[in-house]
C-alpha positions as CSV (number, residue, x, y, z in Angstrom):
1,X,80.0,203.9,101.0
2,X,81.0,206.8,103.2
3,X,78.1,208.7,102.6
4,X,76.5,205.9,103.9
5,X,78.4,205.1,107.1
6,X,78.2,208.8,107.8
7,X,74.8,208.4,107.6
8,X,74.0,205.5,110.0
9,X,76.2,207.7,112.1
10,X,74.1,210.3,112.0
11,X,71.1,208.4,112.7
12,X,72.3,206.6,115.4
13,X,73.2,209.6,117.0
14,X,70.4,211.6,116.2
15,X,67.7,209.2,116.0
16,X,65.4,209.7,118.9
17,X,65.5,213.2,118.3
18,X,64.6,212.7,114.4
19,X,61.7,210.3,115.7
20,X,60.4,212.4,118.3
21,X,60.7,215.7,116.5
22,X,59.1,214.0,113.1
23,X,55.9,212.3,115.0
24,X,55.5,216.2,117.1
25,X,56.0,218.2,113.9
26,X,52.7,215.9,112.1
27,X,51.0,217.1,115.5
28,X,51.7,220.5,115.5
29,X,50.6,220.5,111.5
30,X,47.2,218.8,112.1
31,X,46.7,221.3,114.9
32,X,47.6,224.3,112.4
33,X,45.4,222.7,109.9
34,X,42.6,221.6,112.1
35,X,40.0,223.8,110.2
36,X,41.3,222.5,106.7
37,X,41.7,218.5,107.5
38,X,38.9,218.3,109.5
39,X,35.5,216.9,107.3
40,X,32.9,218.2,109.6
41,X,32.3,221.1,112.6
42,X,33.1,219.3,115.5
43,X,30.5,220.3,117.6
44,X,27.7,219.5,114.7
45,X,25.2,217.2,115.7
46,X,23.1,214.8,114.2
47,X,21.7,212.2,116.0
48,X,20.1,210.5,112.7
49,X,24.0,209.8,112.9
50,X,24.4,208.4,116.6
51,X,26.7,205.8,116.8
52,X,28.6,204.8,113.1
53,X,31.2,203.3,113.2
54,X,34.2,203.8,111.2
55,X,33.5,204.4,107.4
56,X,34.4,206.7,104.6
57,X,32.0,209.3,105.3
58,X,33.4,209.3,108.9
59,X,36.9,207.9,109.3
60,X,36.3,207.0,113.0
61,X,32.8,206.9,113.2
62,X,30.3,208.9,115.0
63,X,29.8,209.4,118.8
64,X,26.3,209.4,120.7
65,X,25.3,212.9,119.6
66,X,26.0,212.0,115.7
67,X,29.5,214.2,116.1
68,X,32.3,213.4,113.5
69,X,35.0,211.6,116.2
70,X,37.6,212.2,113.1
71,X,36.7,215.9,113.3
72,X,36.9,216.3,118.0
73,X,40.4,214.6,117.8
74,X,41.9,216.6,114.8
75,X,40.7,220.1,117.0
76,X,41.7,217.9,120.4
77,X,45.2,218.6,119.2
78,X,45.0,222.2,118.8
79,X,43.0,222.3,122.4
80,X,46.0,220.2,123.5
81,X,48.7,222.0,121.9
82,X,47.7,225.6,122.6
83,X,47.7,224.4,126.0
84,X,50.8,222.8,126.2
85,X,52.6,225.8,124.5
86,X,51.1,228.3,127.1
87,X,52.0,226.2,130.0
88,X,55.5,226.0,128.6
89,X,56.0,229.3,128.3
90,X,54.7,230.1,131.8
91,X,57.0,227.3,133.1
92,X,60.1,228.3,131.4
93,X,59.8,232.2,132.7
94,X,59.0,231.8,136.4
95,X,60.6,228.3,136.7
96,X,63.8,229.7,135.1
97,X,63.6,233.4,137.5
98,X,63.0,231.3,140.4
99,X,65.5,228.5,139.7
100,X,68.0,231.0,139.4
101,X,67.3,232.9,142.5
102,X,67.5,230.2,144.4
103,X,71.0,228.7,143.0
104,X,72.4,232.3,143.6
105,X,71.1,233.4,146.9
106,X,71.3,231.1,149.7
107,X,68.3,232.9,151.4
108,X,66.3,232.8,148.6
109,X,67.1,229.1,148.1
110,X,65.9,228.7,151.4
111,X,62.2,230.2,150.9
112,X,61.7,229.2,147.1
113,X,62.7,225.5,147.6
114,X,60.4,225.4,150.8
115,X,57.6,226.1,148.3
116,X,58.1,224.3,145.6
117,X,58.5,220.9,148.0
118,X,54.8,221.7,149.6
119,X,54.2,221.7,146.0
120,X,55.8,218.6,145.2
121,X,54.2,216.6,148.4
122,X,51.1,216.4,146.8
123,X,50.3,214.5,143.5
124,X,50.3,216.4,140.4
125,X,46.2,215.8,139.5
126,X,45.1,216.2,142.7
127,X,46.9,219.5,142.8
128,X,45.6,220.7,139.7
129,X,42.0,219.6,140.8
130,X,42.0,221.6,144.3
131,X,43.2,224.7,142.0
132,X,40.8,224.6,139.5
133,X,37.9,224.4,142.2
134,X,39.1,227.4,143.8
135,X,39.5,229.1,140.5
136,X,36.8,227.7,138.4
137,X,36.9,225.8,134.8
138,X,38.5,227.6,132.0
139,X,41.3,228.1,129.6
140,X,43.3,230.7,131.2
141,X,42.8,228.4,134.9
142,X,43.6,225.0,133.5
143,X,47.2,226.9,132.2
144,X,47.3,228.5,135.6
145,X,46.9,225.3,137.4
146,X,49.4,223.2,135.3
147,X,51.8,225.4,135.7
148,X,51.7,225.2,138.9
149,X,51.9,222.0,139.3
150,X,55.0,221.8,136.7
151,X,56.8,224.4,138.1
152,X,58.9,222.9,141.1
153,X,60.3,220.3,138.3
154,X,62.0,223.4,136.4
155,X,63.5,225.5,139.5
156,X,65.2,222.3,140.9
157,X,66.6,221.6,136.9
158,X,67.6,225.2,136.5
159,X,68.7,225.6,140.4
160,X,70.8,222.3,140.7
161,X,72.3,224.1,137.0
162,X,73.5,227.2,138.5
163,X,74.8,226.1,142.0
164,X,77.4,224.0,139.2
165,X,78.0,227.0,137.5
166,X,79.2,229.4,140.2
167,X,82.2,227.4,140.8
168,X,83.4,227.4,137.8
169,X,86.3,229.1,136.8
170,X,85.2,232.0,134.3
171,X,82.0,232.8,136.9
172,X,85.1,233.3,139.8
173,X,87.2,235.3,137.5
174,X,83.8,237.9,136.6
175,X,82.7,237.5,140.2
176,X,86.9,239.1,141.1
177,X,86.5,241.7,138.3
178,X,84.0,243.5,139.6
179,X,80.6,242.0,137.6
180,X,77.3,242.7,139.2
181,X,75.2,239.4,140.5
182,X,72.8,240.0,137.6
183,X,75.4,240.3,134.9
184,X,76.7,237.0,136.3
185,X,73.3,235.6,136.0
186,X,72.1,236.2,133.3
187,X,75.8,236.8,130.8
188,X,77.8,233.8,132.1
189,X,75.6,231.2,134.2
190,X,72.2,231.5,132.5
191,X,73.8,230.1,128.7
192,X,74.8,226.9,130.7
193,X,71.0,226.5,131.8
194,X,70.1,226.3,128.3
195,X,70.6,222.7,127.4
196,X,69.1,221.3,130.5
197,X,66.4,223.7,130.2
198,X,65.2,222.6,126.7
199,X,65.1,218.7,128.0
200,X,63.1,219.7,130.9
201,X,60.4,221.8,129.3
202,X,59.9,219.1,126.2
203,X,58.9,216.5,129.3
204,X,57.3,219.0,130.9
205,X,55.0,219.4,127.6
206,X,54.6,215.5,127.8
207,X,53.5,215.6,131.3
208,X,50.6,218.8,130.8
209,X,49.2,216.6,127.7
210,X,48.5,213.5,129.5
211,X,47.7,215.9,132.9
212,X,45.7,217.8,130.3
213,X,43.6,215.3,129.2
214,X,43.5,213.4,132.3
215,X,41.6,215.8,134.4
216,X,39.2,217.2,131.4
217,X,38.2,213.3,131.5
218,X,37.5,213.7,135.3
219,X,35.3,216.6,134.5
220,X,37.0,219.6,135.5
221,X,39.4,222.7,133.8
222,X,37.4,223.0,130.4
223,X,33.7,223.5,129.4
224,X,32.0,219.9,128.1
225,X,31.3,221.7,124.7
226,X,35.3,222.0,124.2
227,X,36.8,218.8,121.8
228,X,39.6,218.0,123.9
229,X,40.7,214.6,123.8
230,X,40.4,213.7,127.8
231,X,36.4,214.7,127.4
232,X,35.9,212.7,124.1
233,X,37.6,209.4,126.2
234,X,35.3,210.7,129.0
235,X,31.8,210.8,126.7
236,X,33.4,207.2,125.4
237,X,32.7,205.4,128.5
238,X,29.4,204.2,128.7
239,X,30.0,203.1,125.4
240,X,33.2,201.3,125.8
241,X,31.7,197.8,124.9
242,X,29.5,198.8,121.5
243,X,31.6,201.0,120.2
244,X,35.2,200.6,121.5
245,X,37.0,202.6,118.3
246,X,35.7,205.9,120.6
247,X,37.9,204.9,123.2
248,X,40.4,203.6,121.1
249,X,40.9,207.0,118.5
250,X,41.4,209.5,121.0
251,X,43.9,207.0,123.4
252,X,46.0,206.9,120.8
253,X,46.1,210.5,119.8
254,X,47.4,210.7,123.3
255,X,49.5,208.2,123.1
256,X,51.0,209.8,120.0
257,X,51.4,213.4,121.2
258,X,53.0,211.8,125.0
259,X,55.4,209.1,122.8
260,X,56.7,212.0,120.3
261,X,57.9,214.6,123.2
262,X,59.0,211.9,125.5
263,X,61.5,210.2,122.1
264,X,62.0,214.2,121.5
265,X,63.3,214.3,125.5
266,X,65.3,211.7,125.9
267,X,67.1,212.0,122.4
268,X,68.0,215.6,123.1
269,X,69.0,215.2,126.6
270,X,71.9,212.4,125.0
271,X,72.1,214.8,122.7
272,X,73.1,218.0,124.8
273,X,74.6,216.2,127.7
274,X,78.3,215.9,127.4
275,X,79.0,213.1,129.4
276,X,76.0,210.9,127.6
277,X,76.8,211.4,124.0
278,X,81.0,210.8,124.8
279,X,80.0,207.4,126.5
């Protein structure tokens, strides 16, 4: 009976994050395993196929060039994912540098925060858009430009994080004994970033997905021959009304990836956060 109440407990604690982190870790699988689970080559065509709909030789049917849909959205999630990851990583280095920067140094707050609200005045897609026409489509431009975009919501976490931390008392005491501004940085404020950090960048992850797909549906960031799930929705379209499962598939692969690090968020963040998880 204990081991049951204990775990309930845990559960209720810990259940967002167990959701969240269950439905992302099938993701991250299928996109490790894309060239195992998926039946066919993506980009094979057959147009003797145009047009199936869902059945055992193709699980969600066949779009207008005869392509196994099953197939573009299992290698959608590894175009997705990869990414995601890479616009992550970007994120969390600069945003975290800059962030701190500006908590430390007034002047520095000054110039960096000035930035990143131009960046923020404008809308994230439309941002994204007017960078990739300057740069071009592309992998390594779509990262750039999400980034980008992502990047003000990480300084202010990580800024509004350290301005906190140098009043407290152990930050004062290092300050008194002599500690050089980076070894304050980066040995007794930067540990206290952590927590916030990790909540931030899993909803930033959420946001590059749907941003992801949204603007390879508009037409721009990745070549048409790429399987990501924003240009299967956009090949859909015309076809919304005979064969609705096209639309259908790859929404809710979106749906699934966005749902997963949004529960993942928000279950860490009452997780980590003190005054959430004693209320």
């Amino acid at each position: 009976m204990g081991k049951k109440r204990n775990w309930r407990k845990f559960f209720g604690k810990y259940n967002m994050v167990l959701i969240g982190g269950i439905m992302f870790l099938i993701m991250v699988i299928v996109a490790f395993l894309a060239t195992s689970i998926a039946p066919y080559d993506p980009q094979h065509m057959n147009m003797m196929e145009s047009l199936r709909p869902p059945s055992a030789a193709h699980l969600c049917g066949t779009d207008e060039f005869g392509r196994d849909v099953f197939s573009r959205i299992i290698y959608g999630a590894r175009i997705s994912l990869s990414i995601s990851l890479s616009v992550l990583v970007l994120v969390g280095i600069f945003g975290t540098v800059l962030g701190m920067l500006a908590g430390f140094y007034h002047t520095a707050d000054t110039v960096i925060m000035r930035f990143m609200d131009g960046l923020m005045a404008f809308p994230t897609v439309i941002l994204a858009l007017v960078i990739l026409t300057v740069l071009g489509s592309g992998i390594p431009n779509l990262v750039l430009a999400l980034s980008i975009t992502q990047l003000p919501r990480m300084v202010r976490t990580v800024r509004t994080t350290v301005i906190s931390a140098k009043q407290l008392e152990h930050v004062e005491a290092a300050r008194a004994m002599g500690a050089s501004d980076a070894r304050i940085m980066f040995r007794y404020i930067l540990p206290l970033c952590v927590s916030p950090m990790i909540v931030r960048l899993t909803l930033i992850m959420a946001l590059t997905v749907l941003n992801e797909a949204s603007l390879t549906f508009l037409g721009v960031g990745l070549s048409p021959d790429i399987p990501s799930w924003g240009t299967i929705l956009s090949e859909a379209r015309q076809h919304i009304y005979t064969s609705p499962y096209l639309i259908f598939l790859p929404g809710l692969a979106i749906l699934w990836s966005v749902m997963s690090l949004n529960l993942l968020g928000d279950g860490l963040r009452d997780v980590l956060d003190p005054k959430l998880s004693n209320s």
